[in-house]
N, C-alpha and C positions, 0 to 999 in steps of 0.2 A: 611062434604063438605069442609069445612076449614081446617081442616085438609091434606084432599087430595092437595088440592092448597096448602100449605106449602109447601107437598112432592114434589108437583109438578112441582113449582118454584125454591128450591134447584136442580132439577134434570137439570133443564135447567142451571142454574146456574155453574155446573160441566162441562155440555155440552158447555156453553161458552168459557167455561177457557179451554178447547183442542181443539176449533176453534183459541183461541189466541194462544196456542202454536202451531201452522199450520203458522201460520204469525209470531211468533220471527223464525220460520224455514228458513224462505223466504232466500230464496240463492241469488237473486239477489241482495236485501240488502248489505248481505254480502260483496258478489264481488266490491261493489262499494263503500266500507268504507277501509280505513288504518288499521283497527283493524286485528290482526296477518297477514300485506299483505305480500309477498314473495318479499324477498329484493336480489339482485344480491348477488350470493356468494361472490364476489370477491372486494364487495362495500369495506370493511375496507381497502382494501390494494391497490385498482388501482391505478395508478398514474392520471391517466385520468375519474376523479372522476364523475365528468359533463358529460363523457359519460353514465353512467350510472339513472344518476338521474338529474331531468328538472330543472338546475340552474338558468334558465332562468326567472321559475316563483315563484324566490325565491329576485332575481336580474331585476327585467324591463329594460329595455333599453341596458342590456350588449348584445354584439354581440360576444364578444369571452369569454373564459376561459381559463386560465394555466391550467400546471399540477398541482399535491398537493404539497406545498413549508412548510418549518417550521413545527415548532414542538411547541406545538401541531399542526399540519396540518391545513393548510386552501389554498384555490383558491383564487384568484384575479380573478377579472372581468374587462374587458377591453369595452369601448364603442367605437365607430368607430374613427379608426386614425386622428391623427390632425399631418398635416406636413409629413406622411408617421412613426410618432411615436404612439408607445403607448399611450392607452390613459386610464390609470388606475380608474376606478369608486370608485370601492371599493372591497367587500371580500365576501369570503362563506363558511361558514361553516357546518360540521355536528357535531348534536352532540355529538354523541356516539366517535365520535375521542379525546372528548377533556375529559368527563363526562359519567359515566355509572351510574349514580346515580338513583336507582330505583325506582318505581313509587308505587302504590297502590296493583299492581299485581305481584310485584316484579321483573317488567324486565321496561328499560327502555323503554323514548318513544321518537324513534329516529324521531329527530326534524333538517330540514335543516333550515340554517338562510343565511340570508342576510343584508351585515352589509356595509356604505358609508364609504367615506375617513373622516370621523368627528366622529364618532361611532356609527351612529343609525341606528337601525334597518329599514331594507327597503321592509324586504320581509321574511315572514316563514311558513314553510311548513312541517305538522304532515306526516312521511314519513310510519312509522309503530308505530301501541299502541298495548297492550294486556290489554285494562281494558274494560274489558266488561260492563262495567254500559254505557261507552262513545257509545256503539252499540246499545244497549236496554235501559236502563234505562234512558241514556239522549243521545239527538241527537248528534252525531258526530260533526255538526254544530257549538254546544257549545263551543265544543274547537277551533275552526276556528273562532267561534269570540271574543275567549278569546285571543288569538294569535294576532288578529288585534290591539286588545289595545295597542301593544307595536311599532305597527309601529311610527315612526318619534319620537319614545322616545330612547336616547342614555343609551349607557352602563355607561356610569358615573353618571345615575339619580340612587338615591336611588328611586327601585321600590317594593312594597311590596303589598302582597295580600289582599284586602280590602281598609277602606279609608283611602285619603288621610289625613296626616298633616302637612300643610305646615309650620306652627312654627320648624319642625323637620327636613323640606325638605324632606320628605319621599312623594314619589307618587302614591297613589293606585290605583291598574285595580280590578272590577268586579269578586268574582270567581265566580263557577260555581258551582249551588245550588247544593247540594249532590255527588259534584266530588272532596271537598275540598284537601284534601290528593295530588290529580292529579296536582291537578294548583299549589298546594304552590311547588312540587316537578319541574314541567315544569317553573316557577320564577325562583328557583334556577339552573336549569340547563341552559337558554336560558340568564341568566347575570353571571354565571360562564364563557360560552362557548363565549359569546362577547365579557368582560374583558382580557378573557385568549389571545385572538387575537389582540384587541387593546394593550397589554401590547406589543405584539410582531410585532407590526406592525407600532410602534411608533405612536401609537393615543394618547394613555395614557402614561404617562411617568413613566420608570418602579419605581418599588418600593427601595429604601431606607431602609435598613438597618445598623445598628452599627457596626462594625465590631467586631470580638471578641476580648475580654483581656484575654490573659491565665494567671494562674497562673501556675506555673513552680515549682514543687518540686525537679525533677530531681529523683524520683525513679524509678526504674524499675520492671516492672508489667508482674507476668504471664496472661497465656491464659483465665482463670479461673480467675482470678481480674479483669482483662479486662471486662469479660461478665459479672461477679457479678456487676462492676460500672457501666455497661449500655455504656461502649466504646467501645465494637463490639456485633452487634446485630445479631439477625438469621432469615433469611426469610424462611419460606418449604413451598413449594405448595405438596402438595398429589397428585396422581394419581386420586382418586374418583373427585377431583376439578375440574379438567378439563376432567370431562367425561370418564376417563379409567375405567380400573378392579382396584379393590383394589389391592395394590401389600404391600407389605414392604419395599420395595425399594421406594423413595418418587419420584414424576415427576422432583423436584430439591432440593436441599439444599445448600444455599446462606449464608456465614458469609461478612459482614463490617463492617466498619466502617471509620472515620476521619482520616487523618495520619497528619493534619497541626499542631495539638496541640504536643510541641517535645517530655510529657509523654508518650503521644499515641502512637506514630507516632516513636520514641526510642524503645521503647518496643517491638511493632510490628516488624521494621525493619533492628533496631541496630542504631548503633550512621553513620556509614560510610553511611549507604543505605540512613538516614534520610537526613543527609548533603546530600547528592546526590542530593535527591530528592528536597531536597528546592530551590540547585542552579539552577534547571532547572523549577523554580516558580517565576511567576510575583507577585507583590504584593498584588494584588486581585484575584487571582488564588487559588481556593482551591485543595487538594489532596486526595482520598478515594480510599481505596480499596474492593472488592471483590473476594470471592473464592469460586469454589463450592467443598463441601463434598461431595456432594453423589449426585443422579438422574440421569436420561435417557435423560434430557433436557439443553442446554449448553444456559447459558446467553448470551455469544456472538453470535448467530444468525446464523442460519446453510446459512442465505441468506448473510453473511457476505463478502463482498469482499474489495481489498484497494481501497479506495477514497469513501467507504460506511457509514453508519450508524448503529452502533450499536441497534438494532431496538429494542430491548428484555427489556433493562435498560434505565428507566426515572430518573430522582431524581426530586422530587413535595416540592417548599417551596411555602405554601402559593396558591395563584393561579398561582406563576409561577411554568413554569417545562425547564427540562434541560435535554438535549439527547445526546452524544458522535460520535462523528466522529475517523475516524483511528489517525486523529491528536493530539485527548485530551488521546490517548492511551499510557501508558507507561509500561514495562513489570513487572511484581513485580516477582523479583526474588528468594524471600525468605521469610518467618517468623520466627522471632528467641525466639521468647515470647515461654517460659517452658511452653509444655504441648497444644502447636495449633494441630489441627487437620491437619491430612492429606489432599491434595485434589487434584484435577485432572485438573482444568481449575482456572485460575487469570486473573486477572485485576487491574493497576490504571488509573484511569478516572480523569482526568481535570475538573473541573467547571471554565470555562472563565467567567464568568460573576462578575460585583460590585455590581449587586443586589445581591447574595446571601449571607448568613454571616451563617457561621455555629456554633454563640452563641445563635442561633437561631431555634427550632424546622424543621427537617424538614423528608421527606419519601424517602425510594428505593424502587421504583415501577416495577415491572418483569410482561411482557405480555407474557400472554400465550395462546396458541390457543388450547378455549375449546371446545369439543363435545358435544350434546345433546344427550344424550343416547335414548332417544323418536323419536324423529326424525333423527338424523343425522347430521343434521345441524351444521357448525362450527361457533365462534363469539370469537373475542380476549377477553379475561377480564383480569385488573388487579390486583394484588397480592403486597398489601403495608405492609412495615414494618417500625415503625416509629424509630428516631434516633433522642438523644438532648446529648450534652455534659454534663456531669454530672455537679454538681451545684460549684463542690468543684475545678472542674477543671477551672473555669472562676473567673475572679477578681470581687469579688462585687456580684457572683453567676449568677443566669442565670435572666436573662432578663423578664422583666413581658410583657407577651405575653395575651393580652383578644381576645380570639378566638369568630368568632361572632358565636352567638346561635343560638344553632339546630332550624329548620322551626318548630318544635312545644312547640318549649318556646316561643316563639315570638307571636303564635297564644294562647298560655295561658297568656298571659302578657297583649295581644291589649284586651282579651275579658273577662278580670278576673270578672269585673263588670257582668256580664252573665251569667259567670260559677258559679259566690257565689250567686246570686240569686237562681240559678238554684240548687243547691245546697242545697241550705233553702227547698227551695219546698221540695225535695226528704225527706227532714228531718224532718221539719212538718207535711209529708202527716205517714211516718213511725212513729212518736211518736201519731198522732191521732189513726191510725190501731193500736197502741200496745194498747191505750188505749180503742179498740171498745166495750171492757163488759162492761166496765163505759158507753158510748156510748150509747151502746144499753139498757141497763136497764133505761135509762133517757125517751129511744122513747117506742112507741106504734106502732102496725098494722095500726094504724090511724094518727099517727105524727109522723113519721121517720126522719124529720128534725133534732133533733139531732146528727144522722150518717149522712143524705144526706147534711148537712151543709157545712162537710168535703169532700163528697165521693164528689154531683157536684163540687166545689170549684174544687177538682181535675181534674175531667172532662175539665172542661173550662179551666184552664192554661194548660192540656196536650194540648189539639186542638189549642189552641191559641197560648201559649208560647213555650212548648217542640217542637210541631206537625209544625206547619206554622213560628216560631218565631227563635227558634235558630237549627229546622232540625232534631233531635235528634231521629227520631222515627228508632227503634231499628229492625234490620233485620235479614232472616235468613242465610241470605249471611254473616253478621258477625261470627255467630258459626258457620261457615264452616269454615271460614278467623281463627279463635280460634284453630278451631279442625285441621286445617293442619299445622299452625304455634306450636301447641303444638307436634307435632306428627315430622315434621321437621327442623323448623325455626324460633325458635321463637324472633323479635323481636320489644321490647320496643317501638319505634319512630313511626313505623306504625301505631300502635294503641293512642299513645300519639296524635299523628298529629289532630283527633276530639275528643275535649275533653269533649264534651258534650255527647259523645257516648260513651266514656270512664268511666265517671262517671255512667252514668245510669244503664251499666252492672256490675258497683260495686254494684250497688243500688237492681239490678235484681235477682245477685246472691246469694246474704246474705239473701236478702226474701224469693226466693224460696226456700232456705233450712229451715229460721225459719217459714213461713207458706203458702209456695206453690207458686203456680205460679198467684194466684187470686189479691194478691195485685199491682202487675206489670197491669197483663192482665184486672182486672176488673178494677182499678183507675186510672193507670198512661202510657196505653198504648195509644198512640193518635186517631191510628186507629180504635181500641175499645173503647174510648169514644164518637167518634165520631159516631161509628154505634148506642149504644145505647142510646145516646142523640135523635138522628132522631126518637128510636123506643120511647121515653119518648114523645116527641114532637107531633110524629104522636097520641100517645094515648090522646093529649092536643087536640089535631083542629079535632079530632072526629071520629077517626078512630080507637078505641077501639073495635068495635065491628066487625073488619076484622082481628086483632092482636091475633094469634094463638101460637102453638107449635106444631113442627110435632108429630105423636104419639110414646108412650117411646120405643114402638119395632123398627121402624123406626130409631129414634135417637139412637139407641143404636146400630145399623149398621153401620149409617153414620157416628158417631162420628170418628172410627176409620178411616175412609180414609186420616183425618189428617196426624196421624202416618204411611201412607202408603207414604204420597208426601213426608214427612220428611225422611224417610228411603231413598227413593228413587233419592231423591236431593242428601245425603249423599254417597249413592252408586256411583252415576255419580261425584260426587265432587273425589272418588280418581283416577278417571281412567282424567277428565277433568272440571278443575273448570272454564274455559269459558263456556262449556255446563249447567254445573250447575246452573252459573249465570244467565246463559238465561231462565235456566227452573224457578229461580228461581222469573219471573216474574206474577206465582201463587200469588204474595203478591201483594196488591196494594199502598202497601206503597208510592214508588218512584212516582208514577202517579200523586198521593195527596196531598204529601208534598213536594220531593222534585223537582221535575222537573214539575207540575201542569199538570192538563188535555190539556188546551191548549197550549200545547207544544210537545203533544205527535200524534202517529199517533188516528185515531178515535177506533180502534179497545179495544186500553187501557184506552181511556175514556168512553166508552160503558161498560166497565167490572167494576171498577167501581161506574157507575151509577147503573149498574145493584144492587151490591152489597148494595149497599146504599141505594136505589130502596127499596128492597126486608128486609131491615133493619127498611121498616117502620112498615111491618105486624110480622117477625119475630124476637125475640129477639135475635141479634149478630150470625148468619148465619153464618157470615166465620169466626168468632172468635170458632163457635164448630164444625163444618165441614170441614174445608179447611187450617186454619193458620198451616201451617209447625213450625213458632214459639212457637206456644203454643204445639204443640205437644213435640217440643223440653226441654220447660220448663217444662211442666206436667210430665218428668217422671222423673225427681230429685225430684219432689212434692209428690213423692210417700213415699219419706223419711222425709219430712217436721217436722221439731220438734213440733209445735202448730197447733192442728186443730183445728174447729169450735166444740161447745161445741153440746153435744145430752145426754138425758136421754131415761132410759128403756122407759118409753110409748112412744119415736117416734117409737116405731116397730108396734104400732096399730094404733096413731093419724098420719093422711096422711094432716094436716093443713100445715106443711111444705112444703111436696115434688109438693104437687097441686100450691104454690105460685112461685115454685126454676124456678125461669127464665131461668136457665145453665140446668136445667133435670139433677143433680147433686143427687139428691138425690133419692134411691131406696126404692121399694115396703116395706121394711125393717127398712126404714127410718136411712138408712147408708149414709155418703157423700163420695160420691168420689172425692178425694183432687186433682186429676189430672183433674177433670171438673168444680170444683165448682171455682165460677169467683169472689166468698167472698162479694156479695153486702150485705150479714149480714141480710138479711132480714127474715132468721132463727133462727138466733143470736136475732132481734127485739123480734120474737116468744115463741121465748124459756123462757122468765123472764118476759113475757105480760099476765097479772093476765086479762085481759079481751080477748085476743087475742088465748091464747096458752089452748087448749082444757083440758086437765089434770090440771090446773092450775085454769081456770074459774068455773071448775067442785068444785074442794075442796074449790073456796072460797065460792062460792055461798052455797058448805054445812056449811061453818063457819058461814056464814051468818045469817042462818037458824038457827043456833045453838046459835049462838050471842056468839060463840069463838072469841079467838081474832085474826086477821091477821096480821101473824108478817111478816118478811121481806122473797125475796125469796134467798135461800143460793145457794151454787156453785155447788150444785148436781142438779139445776134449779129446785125445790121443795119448798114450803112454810117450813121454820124453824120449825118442831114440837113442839107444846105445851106440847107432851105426845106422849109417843110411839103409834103407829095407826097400829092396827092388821090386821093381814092379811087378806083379803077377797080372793072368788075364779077369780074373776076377775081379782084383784092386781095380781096374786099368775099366773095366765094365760100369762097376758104380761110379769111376768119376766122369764117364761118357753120359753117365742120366744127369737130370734134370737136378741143380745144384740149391738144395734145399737151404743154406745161407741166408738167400734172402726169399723174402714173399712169392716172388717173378722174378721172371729170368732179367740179369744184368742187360743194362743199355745205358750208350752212350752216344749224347748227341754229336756229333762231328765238327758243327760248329764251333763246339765248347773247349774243342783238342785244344791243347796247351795255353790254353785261355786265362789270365791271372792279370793279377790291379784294378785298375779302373776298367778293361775290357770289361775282363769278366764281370764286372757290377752290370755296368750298358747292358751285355748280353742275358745275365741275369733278369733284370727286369725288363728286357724287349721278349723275353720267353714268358713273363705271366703275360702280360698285357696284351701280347701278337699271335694269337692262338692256329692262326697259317702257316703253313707248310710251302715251298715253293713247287717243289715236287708231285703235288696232289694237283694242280692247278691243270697239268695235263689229264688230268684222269677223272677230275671231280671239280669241273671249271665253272658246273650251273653253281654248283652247294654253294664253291668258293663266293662268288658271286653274286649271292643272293646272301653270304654272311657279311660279307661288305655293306649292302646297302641297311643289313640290319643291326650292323654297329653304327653306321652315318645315323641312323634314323635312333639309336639307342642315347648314343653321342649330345642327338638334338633335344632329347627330350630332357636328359641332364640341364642343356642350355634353358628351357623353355622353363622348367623347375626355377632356374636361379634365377631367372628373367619375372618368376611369381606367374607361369601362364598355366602352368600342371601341378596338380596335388601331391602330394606325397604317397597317396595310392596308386595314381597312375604310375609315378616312376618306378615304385616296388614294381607293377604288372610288367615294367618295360623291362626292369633288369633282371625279370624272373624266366621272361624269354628268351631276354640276351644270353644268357647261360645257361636253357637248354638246348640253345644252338652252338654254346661252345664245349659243351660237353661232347656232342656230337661231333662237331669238325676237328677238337681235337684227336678222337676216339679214330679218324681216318687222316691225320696228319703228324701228329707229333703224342703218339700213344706212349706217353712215362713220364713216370712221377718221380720226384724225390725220394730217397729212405734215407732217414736217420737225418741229424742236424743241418738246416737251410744252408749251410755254409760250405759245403761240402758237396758233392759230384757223383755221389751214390744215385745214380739214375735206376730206375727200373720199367719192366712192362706193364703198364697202368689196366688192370679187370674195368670195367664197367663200373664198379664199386668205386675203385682205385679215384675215379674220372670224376664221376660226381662228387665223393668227398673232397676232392682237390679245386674243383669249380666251384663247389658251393661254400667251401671255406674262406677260398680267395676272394672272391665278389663280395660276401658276407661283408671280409674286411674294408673290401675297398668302398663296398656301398654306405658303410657305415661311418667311414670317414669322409665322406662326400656330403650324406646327410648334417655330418655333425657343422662341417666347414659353414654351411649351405645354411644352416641354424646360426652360426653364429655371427654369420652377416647379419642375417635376419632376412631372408629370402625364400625361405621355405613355406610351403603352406601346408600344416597338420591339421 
């Protein structure tokens, strides 16, 4: 009967969770959040910017708007005439004209602003986001009133994400629980984009620079010295960058550099062209040139006319930027430097400004208008290249310049106290786990407190301090975030930006390979301590005797649905990872810890309760049924170097597998590393002279005998006094099925006596050669047919580096190459590794066994192909 209600309650439980995917469906939601909304094609470029998007409720009280004026661009807002004149309020800005700096989902999140004649913010407005967690995971709300914080706060306050300190003068807003990443990126973007307007609108008075001291040798420098010193630099955009076909021919190819310093500036244009060029220079006037070599795209701007804008070429020092009119233009007639390249289009541009100083770091920025290959869609992005005069060329060298710190130094620096606590824990809780045979041989079936001293200890600080305390609870939307940033893009700062999530899958990954996924999921997962604390609790206030497990046939069905969402999530993550993210509210992570029940619609806190509910009768329900993540970790656990220990009589004493709360353990008395959650309470068993059936049995005959009982040794056996003869009994369970390992031992033949460099060769002619010779008589079509679909897999690799296939198609190629070697392994060379790569512990590979081991190794190998493949620059993303 309890049993049936187990099944019965998981089944609803499933049923739940596709009534709530019905509702993350909901289209009207959709329509009425900013998340991917459809913005005017023509937004970046109208003149008449405010027609397009509501300035008004960015601006209160303006009744008109300019055109766009300045560079970077911004509107004025006019309030109603006084005298029959204008009556200037203040400004508006977008942000994407000023900042493309991207977010969590790696596209900006274009934010209009509203800024007075003093510099403070008046009004902002989230225009379009792509972070899906701000639609589902946390209320779009969130950011509207994280946005609010900054009203009537100015662009000259130092503001920064979290608290304030005012000994520092630093101002903190609120982030926004589990959207970290988002806010610290929308801070930086929304006091870039107000400063960059203030500097240009005389709020802020611009910046101050040294001017430079050259030093003057007077040599004269080929083309090649030039670029070796770093005093002309080279910009290329590619075609694949801005959306095209891959070509050979690049979308541009840009050389510059300085011409004021007279090495440079000699060299480049001769001694006559230099004189020229300096007599028609004011004294704060700088000189640079450009030329393009090669492309299909001209920097000067096909929209180019006289009394125009050079629209294509910025120069960025700092937060200022600098644009060219026909007037800062002069012709550049020649290059005399031995050995310049040829080229087809030039330029010298003017810098009028006394802000800038070119002893000083600074960029040439070239906008270019990209395509979205998926959609269509066009969006400018720009293409920097950076430029400092060499150290040798300046009096005194070059200038110490302290660039302020990336958004995720600053958030490891405010929270290091948190992170090194945090830190410890992870450390502690790994050196007690490495310690648990010591551990467990101190407890008993009846005093576990030895191990559970540690194991709750970690419960309570996950739930408390990881879980609700510093947010940390690990997702499956991250290994998706993992797996397409390793696949296409990977980087650094994204991941840096939480560093508590950073550390923990340091923590995750080093475990699950030295012993599975149990010590994450059974000790240090929040969600999982948290469900089976409830089931520890409910067996405290008397509800033991409704506290089941569904039955092992049952379970051994259900398990696998895990690995179905997980797959499944993975499928949709490469065709669309906002779909993914949505689906990916199967967890209930985000509901829990980071954005709370009460905060969400009722739908995700019913799901939930539900689970939590149902966590009081069953042990961790969505931890073996439903977690995507544990599916995810469970199958690198398949390679785990340290398992839990077993002796020959667990294939007759069932004292273990009756206790295993996870149903980890088989009729066979084998564990399977991919389920067992590691609470050791087999580990308890296995060295428990009163607990452990085999062990109670031989003492009680020493007993009897008034032998002595010596210690138990690491074959979990009493130490012999004397060799102890075989009986038919002994002699029975060691004829079964040798529960040691997973599957029964195997060894390849080939590999007999194999050591040195052999064995390396044969080593990896066994991942790569997934054929068998022997199968060739029996299975000669398969065989056959996997040849021509590795040539043809092979090829598409080729056609990838040759730039003729995307990087979708070769995902689709190598997604089938390996469900064909899953298969032919599965009928030629069925065994996998156990325990460390180095080593010869062969076994018989389940189906599980097959695919975790194919889809790991591919994983790797694809992943190093792509990155290779990127770093030519041959790939198309």
């Amino acid at each position: 009967m309890r049993k049936n209600l187990a099944a019965s309650v998981v089944f609803y439980l499933v049923a739940f969770f596709l009534l709530l995917l019905s509702c993350i469906a909901n289209p009207a939601r959709a329509r009425s959040s900013a998340y991917e909304a459809a913005l005017p094609a023509e937004l970046k470029t109208a003149k008449n910017m405010c027609a397009l998007v509501a300035c008004t409720e960015v601006f209160p009280g303006a009744k008109s708007f300019s055109e766009r004026m300045g560079q970077p661009p911004y509107v004025e807002a006019y309030g109603a005439p006084i005298a029959g004149k204008k009556n200037l309020l203040g400004y508006v800005m977008l942000s994407t004209d000023i900042t493309d700096t991207p977010a969590y989902s790696g596209k900006p999140v274009v934010t209009l602003m509203g800024m007075d004649l003093k510099g403070r913010f008046v009004g902002i407005k989230v225009l379009k986001h792509s972070e899906p967690i701000l639609l589902l995971g946390i209320p779009e709300s969130a950011l509207l009133n994280f946005n609010k914080q900054y009203l009537g706060k100015s662009v000259t306050d130092k503001i920064e994400v979290g608290q304030s300190r005012p000994d520092e003068g630093v101002l903190g807003v609120d982030a926004i629980s589990g959207a970290t990443v988002t806010v610290i990126v929308q801070n930086q973007v929304m006091m870039t984009s107000g400063m960059a307007i203030a500097r240009q609108t005389g709020i802020v008075a611009p910046t101050v620079r040294e001017a430079a001291k050259y030093l003057v040798t007077g040599r004269r420098l080929t083309w090649a010295e030039l670029v070796k010193q770093g005093s002309v630099q080279r910009l290329l955009v590619k075609p694949e960058q801005v959306g095209l076909e891959k070509n050979v021919v690049p979308f541009i190819e840009l050389w510059f550099g300085d011409l004021n310093h007279p090495d440079v500036g000699i060299s480049l244009l001769g001694e006559n062209s230099f004189n020229n060029l300096r007599s028609q220079l004011k004294p704060d006037e700088h000189a640079l040139f450009i030329i393009r070599t090669d492309g299909i795209e001209s920097f000067k701007g096909s929209g180019f006319v006289r009394g125009g804008m050079y629209d294509r070429i910025q120069v960025k020092q700092d937060a200022d930027s600098y644009t060219f009119r026909d007037l800062d233009y002069l012709n550049l007639y020649g290059i005399v430097a031995d050995g310049a390249p040829t080229y087809n289009e030039s330029a010298i541009f003017i810098i009028r400004s006394k802000a800038f100083s070119n002893a000083y770091p600074w960029k040439l920025s070239f906008l270019g208008n990209r395509v979205d290959r998926a959609t269509g869609t066009r969006s400018f992005a720009s293409f920097d290249a950076k430029y400092w005069l060499a150290d040798a060329l300046l009096q005194g060298g070059r200038p110490v310049v302290e660039e302020a710190a990336a958004p995720y130094v600053r958030i490891w620096k405010s929270r290091a106290i948190e992170i090194g606590l945090f830190c410890l824990l992870l450390i502690v809780v790994s050196i007690a786990y490495a310690y648990r045979e010591k551990l467990t041989r101190m407890s008993t079936h009846k005093n576990k407190w030895p191990v559970n001293i540690f194991k709750y200890s970690a419960w309570i600080l996950s739930i408390t301090f990881v879980g609700f305390g510093v947010m940390a609870q690990p997702s499956i939307t991250q290994v998706l975030t993992w797996f397409h940033s390793l696949l296409f893009q990977w980087t650094w700062s994204l991941f840096l930006t939480d560093p508590f999530i950073f550390v923990f899958w340091i923590f995750i990954i080093i475990t699950v390979f030295l012993f599975g996924r149990g010590l994450f999921c059974g000790w240090m997962c929040p969600f999982g301590s948290m469900s089976e604390a409830i089931y520890k609790v409910g067996e405290k206030i008397g509800l033991k005797r409704f506290q089941t497990h569904l039955p092992q046939a049952v379970h051994d069905k259900l398990k696998w649905l895990k690995y179905a969402i997980f797959f499944g999530l993975l499928a949709v993550s490469m065709f669309s990872m906002g779909l993914a993210e949505k689906l990916a509210e199967v967890e209930p992570f985000k509901t829990t810890f980071l954005v709370g029940i009460t905060n969400r619609a009722w739908p995700y806190g019913l799901f939930v309760a539900l689970i939590l509910g149902i966590s009081l009768f069953i042990e961790r329900p969505y931890c073996k049924y439903i977690c995507p993540l544990g599916a995810a970790l469970a199958m690198p656990s398949t390679f785990r170097w340290f398992g839990l220990k077993r002796k020959q009589d667990c294939n007759s004493c069932k004292a273990c597998a009756v206790g295993c709360g996870s149903l980890a353990i088989d009729k066979a008395g084998r564990i399977d590393h991919r389920e067992c959650l590691h609470c050791l309470d087999c580990m308890v068993l296995y060295t428990d002279v009163k607990g452990c059936p085999p062990l109670s049995k031989e003492r009680k005959r020493r007993d009897r005998e008034g032998l002595e009982i010596k210690a138990i040794g690491k074959d979990g056996y009493f130490i012999p006094i004397y060799p102890i003869p075989a009986t038919p009994a002994s002699e029975a369970i060691k004829a079964g099925l040798d529960p040691r390992m997973p599957t029964d031992p195997v060894k390849p033949t080939y590999k007999t006596n194999a050591t040195g460099l052999r064995w390396i060769i044969l080593e990896i002619v066994d991942h790569v050669w997934p054929w068998n010779a022997k199968s060739w008589s029996s299975q000669r079509g398969l065989q056959i047919a996997g040849v021509a679909l590795a040539i043809a897999a092979s090829l598409a690799w080729i056609l990838t580096a040759i730039g003729q296939l995307s990087s979708a198609a070769i995902i689709a190629w190598w997604f089938g190459w390996s469900v064909y070697e899953v298969l032919i392994r599965l009928s030629g060379k069925r065994y996998v590794k156990d325990g460390p790569w180095w080593q010869d512990n062969y076994r018989y590979a389940s189906v599980m066994d097959m695919i975790s081991y194919v889809s790991f190794k591919n994983l790797l190998i694809g992943a190093a192909l792509f990155l290779s493949l990127k770093t030519l620059g041959l790939l198309i993303v």
